[in-house]
C-alpha positions as CSV (number, residue, x, y, z in Angstrom):
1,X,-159.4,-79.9,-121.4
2,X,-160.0,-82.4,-123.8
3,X,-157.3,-84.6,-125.9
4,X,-156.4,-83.6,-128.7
5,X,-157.4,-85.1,-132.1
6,X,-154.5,-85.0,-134.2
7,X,-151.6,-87.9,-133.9
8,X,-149.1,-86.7,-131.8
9,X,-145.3,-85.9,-133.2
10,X,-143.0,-88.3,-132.0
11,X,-139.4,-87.4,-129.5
12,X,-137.7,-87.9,-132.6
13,X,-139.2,-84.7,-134.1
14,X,-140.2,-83.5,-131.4
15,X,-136.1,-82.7,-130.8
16,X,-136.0,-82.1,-134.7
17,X,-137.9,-79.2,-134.2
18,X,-136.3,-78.2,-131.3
19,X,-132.8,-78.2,-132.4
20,X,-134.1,-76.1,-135.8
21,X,-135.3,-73.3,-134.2
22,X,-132.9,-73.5,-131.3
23,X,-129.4,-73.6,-133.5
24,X,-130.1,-70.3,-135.0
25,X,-131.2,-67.9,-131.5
26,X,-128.0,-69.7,-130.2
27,X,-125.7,-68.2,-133.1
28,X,-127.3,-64.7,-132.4
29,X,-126.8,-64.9,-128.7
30,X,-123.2,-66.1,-130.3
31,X,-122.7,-63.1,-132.4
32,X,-123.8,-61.0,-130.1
33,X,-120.9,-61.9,-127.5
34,X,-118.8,-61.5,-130.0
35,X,-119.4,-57.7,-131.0
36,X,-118.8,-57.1,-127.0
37,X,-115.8,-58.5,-127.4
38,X,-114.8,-56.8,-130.0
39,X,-115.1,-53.8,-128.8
40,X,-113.5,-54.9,-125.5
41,X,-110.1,-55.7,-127.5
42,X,-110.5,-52.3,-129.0
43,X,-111.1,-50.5,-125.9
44,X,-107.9,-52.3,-124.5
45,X,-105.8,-50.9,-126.7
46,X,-105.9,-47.2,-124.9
47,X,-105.0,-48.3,-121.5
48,X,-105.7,-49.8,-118.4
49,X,-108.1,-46.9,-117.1
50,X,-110.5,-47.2,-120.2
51,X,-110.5,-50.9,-119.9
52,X,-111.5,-50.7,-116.5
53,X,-114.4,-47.8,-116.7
54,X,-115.6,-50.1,-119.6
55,X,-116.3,-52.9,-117.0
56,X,-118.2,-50.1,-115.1
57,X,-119.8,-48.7,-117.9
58,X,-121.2,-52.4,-119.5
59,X,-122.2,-53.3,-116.2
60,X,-124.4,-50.1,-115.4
61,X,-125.8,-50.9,-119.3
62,X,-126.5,-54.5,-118.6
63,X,-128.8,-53.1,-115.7
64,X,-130.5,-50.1,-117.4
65,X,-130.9,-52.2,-120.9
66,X,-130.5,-55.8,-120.7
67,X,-132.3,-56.8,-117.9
68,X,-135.4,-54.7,-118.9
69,X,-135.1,-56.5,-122.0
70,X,-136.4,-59.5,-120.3
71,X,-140.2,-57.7,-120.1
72,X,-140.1,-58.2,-123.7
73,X,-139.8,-62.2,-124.0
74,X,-142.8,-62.5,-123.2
75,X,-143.9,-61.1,-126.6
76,X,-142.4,-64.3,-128.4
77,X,-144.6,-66.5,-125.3
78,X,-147.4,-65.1,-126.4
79,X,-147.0,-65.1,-129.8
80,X,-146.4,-68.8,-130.3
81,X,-149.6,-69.6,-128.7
82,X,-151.3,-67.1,-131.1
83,X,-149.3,-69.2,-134.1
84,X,-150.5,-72.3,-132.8
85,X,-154.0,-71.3,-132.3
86,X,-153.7,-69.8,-135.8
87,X,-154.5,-66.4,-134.7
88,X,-152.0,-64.5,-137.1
89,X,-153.7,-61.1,-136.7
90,X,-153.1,-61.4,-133.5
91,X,-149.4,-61.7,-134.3
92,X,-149.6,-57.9,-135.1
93,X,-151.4,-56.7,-132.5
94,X,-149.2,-58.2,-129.8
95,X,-145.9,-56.6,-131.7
96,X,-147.9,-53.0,-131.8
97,X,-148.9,-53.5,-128.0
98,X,-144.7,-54.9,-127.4
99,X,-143.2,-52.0,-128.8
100,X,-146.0,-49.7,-126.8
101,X,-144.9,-51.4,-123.8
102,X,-141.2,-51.0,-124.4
103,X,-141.2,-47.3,-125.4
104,X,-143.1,-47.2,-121.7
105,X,-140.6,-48.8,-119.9
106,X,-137.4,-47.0,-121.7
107,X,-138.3,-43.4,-121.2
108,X,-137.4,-44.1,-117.4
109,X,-134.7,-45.8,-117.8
110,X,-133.3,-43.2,-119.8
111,X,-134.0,-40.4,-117.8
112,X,-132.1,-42.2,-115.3
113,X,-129.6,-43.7,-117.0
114,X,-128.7,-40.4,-118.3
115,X,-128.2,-39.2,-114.7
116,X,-126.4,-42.3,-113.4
117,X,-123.4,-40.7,-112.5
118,X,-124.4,-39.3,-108.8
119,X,-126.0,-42.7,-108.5
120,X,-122.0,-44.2,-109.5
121,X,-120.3,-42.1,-107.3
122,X,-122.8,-43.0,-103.9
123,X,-121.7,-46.4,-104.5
124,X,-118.1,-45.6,-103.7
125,X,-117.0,-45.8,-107.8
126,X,-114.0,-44.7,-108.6
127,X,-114.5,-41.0,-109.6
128,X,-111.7,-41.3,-112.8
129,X,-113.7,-44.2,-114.2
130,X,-117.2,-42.6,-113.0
131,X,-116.1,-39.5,-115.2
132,X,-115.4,-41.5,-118.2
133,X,-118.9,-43.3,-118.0
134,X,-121.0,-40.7,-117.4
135,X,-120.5,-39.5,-121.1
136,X,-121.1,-42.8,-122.6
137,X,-124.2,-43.3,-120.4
138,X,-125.1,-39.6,-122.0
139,X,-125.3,-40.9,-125.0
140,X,-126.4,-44.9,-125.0
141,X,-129.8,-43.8,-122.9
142,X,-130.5,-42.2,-126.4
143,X,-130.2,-46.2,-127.2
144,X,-132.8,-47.7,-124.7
145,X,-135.7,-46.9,-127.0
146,X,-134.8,-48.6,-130.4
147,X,-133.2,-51.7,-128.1
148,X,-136.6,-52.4,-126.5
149,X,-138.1,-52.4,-130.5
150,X,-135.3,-54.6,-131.5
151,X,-136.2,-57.3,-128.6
152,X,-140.0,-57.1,-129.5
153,X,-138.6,-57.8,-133.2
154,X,-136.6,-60.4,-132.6
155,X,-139.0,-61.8,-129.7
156,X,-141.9,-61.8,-132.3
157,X,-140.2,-63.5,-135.2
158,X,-139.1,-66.4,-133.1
159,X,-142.6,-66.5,-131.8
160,X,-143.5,-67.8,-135.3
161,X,-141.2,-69.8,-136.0
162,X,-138.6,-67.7,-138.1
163,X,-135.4,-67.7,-136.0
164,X,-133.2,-67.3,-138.6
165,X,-134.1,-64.2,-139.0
166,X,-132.6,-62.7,-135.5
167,X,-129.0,-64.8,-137.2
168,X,-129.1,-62.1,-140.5
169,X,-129.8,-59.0,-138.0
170,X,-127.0,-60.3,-135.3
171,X,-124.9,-60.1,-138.3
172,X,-125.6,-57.0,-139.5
173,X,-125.7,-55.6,-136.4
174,X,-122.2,-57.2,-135.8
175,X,-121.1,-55.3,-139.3
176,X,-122.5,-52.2,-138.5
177,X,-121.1,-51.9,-134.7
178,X,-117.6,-53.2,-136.1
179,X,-117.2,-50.9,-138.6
180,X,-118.3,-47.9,-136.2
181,X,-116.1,-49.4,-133.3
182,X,-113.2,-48.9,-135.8
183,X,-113.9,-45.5,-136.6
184,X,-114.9,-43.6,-133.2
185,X,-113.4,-45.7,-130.7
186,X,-109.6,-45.7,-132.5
187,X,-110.5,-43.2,-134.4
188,X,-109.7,-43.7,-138.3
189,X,-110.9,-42.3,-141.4
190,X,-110.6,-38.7,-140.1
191,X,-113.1,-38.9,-136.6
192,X,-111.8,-38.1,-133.5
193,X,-110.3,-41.1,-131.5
194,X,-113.1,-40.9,-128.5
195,X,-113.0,-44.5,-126.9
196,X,-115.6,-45.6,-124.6
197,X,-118.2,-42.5,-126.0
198,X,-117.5,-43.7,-129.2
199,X,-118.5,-47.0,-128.4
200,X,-121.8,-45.1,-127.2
201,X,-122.1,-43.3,-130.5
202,X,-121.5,-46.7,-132.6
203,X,-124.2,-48.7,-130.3
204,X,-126.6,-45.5,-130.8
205,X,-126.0,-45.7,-134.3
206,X,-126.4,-49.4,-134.5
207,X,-129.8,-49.8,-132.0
208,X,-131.8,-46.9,-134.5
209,X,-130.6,-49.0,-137.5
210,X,-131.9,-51.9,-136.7
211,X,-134.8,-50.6,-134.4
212,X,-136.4,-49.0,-137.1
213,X,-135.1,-51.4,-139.8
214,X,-136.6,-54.4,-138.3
215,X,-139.9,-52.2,-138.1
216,X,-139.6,-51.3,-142.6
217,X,-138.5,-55.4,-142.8
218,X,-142.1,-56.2,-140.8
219,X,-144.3,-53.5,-142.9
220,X,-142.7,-54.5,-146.7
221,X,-142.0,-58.2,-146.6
222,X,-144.5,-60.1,-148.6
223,X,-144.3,-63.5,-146.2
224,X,-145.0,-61.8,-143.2
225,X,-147.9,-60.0,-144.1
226,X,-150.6,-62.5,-143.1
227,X,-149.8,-61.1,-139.4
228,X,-150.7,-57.7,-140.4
229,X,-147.9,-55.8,-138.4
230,X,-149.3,-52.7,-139.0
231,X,-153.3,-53.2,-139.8
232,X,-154.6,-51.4,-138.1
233,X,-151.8,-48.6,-136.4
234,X,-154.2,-48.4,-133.5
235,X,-155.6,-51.1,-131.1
236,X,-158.6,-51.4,-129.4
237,X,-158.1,-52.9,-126.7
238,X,-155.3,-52.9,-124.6
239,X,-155.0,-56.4,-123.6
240,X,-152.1,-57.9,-125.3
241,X,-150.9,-54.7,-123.6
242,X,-151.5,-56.2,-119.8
243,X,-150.4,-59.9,-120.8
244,X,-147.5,-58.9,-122.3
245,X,-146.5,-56.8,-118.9
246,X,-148.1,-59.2,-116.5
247,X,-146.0,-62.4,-118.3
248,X,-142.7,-60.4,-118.6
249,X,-142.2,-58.4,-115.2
250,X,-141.2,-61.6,-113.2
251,X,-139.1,-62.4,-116.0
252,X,-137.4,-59.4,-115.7
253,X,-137.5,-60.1,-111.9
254,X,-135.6,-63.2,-112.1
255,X,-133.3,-62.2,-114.3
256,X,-132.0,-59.5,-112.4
257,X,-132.4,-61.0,-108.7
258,X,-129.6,-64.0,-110.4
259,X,-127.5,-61.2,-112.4
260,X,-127.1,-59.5,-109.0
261,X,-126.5,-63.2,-107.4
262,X,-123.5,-63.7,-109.6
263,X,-122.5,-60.3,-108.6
264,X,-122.5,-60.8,-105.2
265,X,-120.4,-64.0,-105.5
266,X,-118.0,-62.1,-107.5
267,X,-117.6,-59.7,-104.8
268,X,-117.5,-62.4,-102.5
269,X,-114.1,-64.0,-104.9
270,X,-112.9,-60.7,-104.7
271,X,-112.3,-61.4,-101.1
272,X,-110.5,-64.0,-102.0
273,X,-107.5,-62.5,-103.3
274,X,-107.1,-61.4,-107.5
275,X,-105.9,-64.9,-107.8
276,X,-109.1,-66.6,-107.1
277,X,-110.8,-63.9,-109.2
278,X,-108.6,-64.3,-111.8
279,X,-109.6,-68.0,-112.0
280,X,-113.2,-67.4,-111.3
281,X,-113.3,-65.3,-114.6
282,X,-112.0,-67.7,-116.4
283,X,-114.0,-70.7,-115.6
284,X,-117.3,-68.3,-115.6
285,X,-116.2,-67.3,-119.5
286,X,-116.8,-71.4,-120.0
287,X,-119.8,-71.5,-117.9
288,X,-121.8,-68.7,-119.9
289,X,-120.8,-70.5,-123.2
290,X,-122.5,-73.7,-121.8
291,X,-125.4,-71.8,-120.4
292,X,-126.1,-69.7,-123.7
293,X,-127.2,-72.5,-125.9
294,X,-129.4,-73.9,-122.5
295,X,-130.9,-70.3,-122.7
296,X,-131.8,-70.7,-126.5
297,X,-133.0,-74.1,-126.1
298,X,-135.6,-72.9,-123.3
299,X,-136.3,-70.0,-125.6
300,X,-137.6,-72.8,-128.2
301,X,-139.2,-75.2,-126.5
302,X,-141.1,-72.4,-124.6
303,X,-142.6,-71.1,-127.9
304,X,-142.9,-74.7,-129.4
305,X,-145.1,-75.3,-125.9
306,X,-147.1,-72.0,-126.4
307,X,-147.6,-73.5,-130.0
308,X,-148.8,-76.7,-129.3
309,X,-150.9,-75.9,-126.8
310,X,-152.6,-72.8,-128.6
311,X,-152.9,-75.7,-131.3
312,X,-154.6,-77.5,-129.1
313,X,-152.2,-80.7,-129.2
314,X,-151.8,-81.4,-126.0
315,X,-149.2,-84.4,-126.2
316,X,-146.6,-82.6,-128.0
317,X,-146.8,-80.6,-124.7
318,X,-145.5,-83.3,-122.8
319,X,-143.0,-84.7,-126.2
320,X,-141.4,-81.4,-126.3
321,X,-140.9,-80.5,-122.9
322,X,-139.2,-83.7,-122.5
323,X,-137.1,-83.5,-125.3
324,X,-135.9,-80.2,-124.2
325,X,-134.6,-81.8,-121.3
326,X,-133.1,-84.8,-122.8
327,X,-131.2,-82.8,-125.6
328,X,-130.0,-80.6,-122.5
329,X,-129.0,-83.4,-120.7
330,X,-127.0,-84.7,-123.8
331,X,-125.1,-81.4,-124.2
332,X,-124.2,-80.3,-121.1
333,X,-122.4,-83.6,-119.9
334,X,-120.4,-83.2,-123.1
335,X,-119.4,-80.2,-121.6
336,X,-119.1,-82.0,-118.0
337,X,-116.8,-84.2,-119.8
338,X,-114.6,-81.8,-121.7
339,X,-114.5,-79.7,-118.3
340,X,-113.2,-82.6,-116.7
341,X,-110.6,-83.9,-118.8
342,X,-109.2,-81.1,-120.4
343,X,-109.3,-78.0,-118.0
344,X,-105.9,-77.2,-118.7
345,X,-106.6,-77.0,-122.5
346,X,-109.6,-74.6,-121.9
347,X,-107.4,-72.5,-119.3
348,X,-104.5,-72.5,-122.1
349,X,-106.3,-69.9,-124.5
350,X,-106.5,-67.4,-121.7
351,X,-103.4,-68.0,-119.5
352,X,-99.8,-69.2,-119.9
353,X,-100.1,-73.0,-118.4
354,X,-96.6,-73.4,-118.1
355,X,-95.7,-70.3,-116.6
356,X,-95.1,-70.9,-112.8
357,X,-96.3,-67.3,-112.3
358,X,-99.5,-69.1,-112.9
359,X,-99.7,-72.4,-111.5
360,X,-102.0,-71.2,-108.2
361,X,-104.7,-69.7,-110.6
362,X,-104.7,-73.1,-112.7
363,X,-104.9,-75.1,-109.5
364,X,-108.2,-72.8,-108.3
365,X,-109.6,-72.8,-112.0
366,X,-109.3,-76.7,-111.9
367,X,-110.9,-77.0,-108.7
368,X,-113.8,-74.6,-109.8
369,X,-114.3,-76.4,-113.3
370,X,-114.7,-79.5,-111.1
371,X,-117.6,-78.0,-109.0
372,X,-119.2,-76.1,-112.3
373,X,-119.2,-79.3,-114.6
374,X,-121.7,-80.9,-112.5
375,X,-123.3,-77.2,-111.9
376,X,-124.0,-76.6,-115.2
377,X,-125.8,-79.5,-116.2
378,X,-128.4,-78.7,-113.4
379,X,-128.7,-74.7,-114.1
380,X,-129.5,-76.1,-118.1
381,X,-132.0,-78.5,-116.4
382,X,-133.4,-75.3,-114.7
383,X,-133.3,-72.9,-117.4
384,X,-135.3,-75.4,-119.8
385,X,-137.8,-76.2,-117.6
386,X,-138.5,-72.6,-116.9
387,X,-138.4,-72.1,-120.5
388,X,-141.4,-75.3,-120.4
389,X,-143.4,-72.9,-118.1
390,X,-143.0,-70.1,-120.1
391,X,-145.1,-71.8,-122.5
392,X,-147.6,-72.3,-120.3
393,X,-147.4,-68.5,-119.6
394,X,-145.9,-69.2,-116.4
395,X,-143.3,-67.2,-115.0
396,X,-144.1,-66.2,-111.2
397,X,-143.0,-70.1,-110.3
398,X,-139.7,-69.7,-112.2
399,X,-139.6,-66.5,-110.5
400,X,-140.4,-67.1,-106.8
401,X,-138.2,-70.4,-107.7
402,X,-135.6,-68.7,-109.2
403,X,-135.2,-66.3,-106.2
404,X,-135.5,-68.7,-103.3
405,X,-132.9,-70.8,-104.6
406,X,-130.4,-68.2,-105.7
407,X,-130.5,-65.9,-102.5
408,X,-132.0,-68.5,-99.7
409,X,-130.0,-71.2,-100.9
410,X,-126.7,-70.5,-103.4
411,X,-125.4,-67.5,-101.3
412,X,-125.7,-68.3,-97.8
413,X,-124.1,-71.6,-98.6
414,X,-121.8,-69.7,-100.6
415,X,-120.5,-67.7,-97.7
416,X,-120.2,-70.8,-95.5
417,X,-118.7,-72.9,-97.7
418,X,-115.9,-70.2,-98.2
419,X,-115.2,-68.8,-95.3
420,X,-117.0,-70.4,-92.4
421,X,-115.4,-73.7,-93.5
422,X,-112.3,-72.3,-95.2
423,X,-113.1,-73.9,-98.3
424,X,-112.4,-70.8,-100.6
425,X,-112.7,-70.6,-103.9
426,X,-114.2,-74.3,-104.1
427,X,-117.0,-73.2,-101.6
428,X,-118.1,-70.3,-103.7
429,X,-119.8,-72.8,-106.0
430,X,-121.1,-75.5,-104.0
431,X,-123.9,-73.5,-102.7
432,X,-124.9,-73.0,-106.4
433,X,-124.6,-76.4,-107.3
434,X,-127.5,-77.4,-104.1
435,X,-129.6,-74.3,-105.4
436,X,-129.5,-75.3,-109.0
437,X,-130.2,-78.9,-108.3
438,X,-133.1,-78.0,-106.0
439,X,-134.7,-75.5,-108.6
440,X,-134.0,-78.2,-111.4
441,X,-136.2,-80.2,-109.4
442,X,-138.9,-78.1,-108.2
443,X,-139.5,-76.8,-111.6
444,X,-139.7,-80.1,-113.6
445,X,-142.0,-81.1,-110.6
446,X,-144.2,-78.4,-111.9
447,X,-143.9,-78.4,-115.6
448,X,-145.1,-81.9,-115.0
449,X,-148.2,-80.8,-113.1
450,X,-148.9,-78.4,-115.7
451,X,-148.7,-80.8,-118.7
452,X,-150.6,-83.0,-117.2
453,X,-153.4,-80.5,-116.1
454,X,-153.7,-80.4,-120.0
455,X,-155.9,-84.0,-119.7
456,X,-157.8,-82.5,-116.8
């Protein structure tokens, strides 16, 4: 490849840029947390038994719906290197071939998600909570289908640069799913109070809004019709059908081998005693605020990449990757810092911290937001420059990367560090603090090589 011709942007903008489109997929991922727990505090309100089969019921969700999601980010990948190669026709045609790809991979899921309950029970669930899940499962695989068409929405818009657009639809999905929370789960303006299955029935409700709402938003608005959304209805080629799979499976891949990660570590606090779990949900509640603006970030400069190098500017490759990086750096030791010198401030909004019924979880949480301050700051590193790969429509290294480190690395030293060592709670996290150092590492190594393949 060749330079290319046009002045490069400087870091200055280069983090400009970044931090525009970045701010508004972070306030979506945002609102989105925040219509969960909505409905959490609603679902708390009948008891004990429903709080707990919603634990069950989100986390069988989160495995039938949002990790499959991940297939689909590799629509906005794409996408931004069609923008920056100013191939907006080809903006449509990707979207088409996205939502053909996630219609494929929902029907499954359904079909067994809508079975899931034999599936519950083999795995030793408790059979009161299994039986109120399976009904909400019933329902929510009705769900999968418009979910995958939001992503590829969502995915696509950011993809050309229009993240505030996933903000407005966060927030009318958050209206919608409130209002409908408040009338099937409690049970008001003269519907049956039904609970977890009416949280099923609002996030039905809510999915086919949106689904096919973002679909009329695409065919009618004036400044979007340069990508041609729906001209023509069919393709001819499947292509954009194969990249988009071939991209997105190690996503999903990754994604779910470090969901199940965390699980396992969870299990392993478990063992621990409910006061070391008590404290490791705390700290974690801190941990995935921190991580979800690291997540956004690498969701921007990975379609800022695509862009530039579909653009052919090939040193705003190597300007934006390291900006990304920098402006992680920045904002995750603020959070090193304020997890440092103020844990018992954070701990205060979920616990009693002069209670002396709850001095041994405050001593554990400190301990854990001692290990997960300096944690943090390398999973960000990690996440953006996977996010700097993506761009380069690499995702098998983050993958194999992502893997190793997690499973070869994080949870055998997790184990050791706990119990071979007696370490406990503490030791649980140190074997994620190696991993994520070591993938930081290995995967700036190899954004590097990749930018600078570019001049090759």
């Amino acid at each position: 490849m060749s330079n290319s011709a046009q002045a490069p942007i400087s870091y200055s903008n280069a983090s400009k840029q970044l931090i525009r489109l970045t701010m508004p997929i972070a306030g979506s991922r945002l609102v989105a947390m925040l219509t969960n727990i909505i409905a959490t505090l609603m679902l708390a309100r009948l008891g004990h038994t429903v709080l707990a089969a919603t634990a069950l019921a989100t986390s069988t969700l989160t495995l039938f719906v949002v990790v499959p999601w991940a297939v689909l980010f590799s629509v906005g990948i794409i996408v931004g290197r069609a923008v920056g190669a100013k191939k907006y026709k080809h903006v449509g045609a990707i979207y088409r071939q996205g939502l053909l790809l996630g219609t494929f991979i929902s029907v499954p899921l359904a079909i067994i998600g809508y079975n899931v309950g034999p599936i519950l029970l083999f795995f030793k669930q408790d059979p009161q909570l299994v039986a109120l899940t399976i009904p909400f499962m019933h329902i929510v695989a009705f769900s999968i289908t418009p979910s995958m068409w939001y992503i590829c929405a969502t995915q696509t818009v950011v993809g050309v640069g229009k993240a505030r657009l996933p903000l407005y639809w966060s927030g009318i999905n958050l209206s919608l799913n409130t209002s409908l929370y408040y009338i099937f789960i409690l049970g008001h303006f003269g519907a049956p109070r039904l609970g977890l299955t009416g949280m099923a029935i609002s996030m039905t409700i809510t999915y086919w809004t949106i689904g096919l709402g973002s679909m009329l938003y695409f065919a009618k608005h004036r400044d979007l019709q340069i990508y041609a959304f729906f001209k023509p209805l069919a393709d001819k080629s499947v292509n954009h059908l194969k990249t988009l799979f071939s991209i997105g499976w190690p996503i999903c891949v990754q994604f779910g081998a470090e969901l199940i990660a965390f699980t396992v570590t969870t299990i392993f606090m478990g063992w621990l005693g409910a006061t070391a779990l008590a404290a490791q949900q705390i700290v974690q509640q801190y941990y995935l605020l921190s991580l979800m603006f690291a997540f956004s970030l690498a969701q921007a400069c990975g379609v800022l990449i695509g862009q530039a190098l579909g653009g052919r500017e090939y040193q705003n490759v190597i300007r934006f990757g390291y900006a990304s990086l920098l402006i992680s750096i920045l904002f995750t030791v603020f959070v090193a810092v304020l997890f440092l010198a103020a844990p018992k401030l954070l701990l205060s909004l979920f616990i009693n911290v002069h209670a002396a019924s709850n001095q041994a979880v405050i001593k554990i949480a400190i301990s854990l937001f001692i290990v997960t301050a300096f944690s943090q700051i390398f999973d960000a590193l990690r996440n953006v420059a996977t996010g700097c790969l993506r761009g380069f429509q690499d995702t098998r290294t983050p993958m194999w990367v992502g893997v190793i480190v997690v499973w070869l690395i994080a949870l055998p030293l997790n184990y050791l560090g706990a119990f071979t060592l007696g370490l406990g709670a503490i030791g649980l996290r140190l074997g994620f603090l190696v991993a994520f150092i070591v993938g930081a590492y290995l995967l700036i190594r190899r954004f590097q090589q990749r930018a600078s393949s570019c001049y090759s």
